[in-house]
C-alpha positions in Angstrom: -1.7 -28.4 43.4 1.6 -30.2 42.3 4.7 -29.4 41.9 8.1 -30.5 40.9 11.8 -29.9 42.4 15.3 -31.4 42.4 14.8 -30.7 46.1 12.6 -32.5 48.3 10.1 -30.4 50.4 7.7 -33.6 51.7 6.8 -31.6 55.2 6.2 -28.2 53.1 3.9 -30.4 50.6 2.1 -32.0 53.0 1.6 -29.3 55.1 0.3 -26.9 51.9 -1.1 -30.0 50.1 0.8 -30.4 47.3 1.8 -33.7 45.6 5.5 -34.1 43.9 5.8 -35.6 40.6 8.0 -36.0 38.0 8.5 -33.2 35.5 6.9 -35.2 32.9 3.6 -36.1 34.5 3.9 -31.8 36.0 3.7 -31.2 32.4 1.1 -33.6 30.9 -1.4 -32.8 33.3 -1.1 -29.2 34.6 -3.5 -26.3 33.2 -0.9 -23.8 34.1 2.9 -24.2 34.5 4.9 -21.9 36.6 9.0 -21.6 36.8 10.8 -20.9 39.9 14.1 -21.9 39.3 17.4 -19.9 39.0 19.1 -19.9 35.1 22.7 -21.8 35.2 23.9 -24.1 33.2 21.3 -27.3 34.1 18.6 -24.8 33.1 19.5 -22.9 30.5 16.5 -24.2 28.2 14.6 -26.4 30.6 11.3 -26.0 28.7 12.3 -26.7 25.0 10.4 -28.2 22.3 10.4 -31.3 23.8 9.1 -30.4 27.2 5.7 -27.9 25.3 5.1 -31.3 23.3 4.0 -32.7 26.1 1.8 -29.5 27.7 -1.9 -30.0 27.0 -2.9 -27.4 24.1 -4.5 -25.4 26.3 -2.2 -24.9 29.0 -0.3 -21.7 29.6 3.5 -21.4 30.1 4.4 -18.2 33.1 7.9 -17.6 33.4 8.8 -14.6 35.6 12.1 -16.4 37.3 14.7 -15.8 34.7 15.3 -15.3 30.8 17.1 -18.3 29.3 14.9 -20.8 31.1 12.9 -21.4 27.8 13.5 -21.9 24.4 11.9 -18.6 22.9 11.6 -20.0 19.4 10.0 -23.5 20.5 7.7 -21.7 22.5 6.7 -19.0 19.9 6.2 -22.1 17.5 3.9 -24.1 19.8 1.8 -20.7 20.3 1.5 -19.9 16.6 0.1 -23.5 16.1 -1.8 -23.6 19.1 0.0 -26.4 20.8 -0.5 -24.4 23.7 -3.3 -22.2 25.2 -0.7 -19.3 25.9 2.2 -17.8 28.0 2.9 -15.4 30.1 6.6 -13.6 31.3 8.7 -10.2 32.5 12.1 -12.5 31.6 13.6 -12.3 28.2 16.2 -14.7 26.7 17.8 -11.0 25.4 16.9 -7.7 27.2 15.4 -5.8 25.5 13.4 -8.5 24.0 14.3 -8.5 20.5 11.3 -10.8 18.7 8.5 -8.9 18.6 6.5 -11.4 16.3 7.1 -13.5 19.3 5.5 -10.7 21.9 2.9 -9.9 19.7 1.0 -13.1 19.6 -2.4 -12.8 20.5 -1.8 -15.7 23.0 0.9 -13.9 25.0 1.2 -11.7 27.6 4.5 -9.9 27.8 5.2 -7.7 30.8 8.1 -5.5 31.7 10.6 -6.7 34.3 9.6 -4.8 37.4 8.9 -7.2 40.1 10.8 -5.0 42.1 9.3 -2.0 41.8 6.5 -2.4 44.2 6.2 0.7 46.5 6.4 -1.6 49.4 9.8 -3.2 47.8 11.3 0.5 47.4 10.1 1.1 51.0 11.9 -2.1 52.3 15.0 -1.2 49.7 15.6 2.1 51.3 15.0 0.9 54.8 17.7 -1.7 54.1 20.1 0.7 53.0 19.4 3.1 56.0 20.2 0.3 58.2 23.1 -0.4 56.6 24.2 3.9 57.2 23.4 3.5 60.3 24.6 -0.1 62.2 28.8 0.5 62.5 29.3 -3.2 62.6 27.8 -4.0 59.5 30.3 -4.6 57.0 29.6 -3.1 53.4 31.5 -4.7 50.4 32.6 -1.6 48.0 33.2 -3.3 44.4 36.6 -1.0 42.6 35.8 0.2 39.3 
């Protein structure tokens, strides 16, 4: 397994066997390429064209981090043409996703966004907000309307 951060992680790595690399090589040689990185401005659009020209053609793309993180037309281009094997995601550049050429593509998989609703992260959800009714110190931030 590699992977690839701005962050370094060298005891995690070595302890799970992972090798760092540069994004480049991540993306020459990998048969499938995850994201895990939060959408601000040094991300908006981290996999454009450029970065799916240099995927193998069968590769796949999975992006279930955030919407914005890829370039939506470049990637619906590369699948069309078959520059890539296919892509997977539950996170739209617009929500509602709003191409459905782009969904529809025999080499995507496009899921709702509903990590979250796990029954085990409803169960934690509601135990988290009990504890909250019911621990007087904890402070609770109330947003005004």
């Amino acid at each position: 397994m590699i992977a690839h951060d701005i962050v370094s992680y060298d005891g995690f790595y070595r302890a799970q066997g992972v090798r760092a690399v540069s994004l480049r090589e991540l993306l020459l040689v990998s048969d499938i390429v995850t994201l895990h990185v939060p959408l601000d401005a040094s991300t908006h659009g981290f996999i454009g064209a450029r970065e799916i020209a240099l995927m193998k053609s069968s590769a796949f793309l999975l992006n279930t981090a955030r919407g914005g993180l890829v370039d939506e037309a470049a990637l619906k281009a590369a699948l069309v043409e078959a520059r890539i094997g296919g892509a997977a995601f539950d996170v739209y550049a617009t929500e509602p996703p709003t191409d459905r050429e782009l969904l529809a593509l025999p080499n995507v998989v496009p899921v709702p966004h509903v990590g979250a609703s796990t029954e085990e992260s409803v169960l934690a959800m509601g135990r988290a907000a009990i504890e909250g009714l019911s621990d007087p110190t904890r402070e609770i931030a109330l947003s005004k309307p």
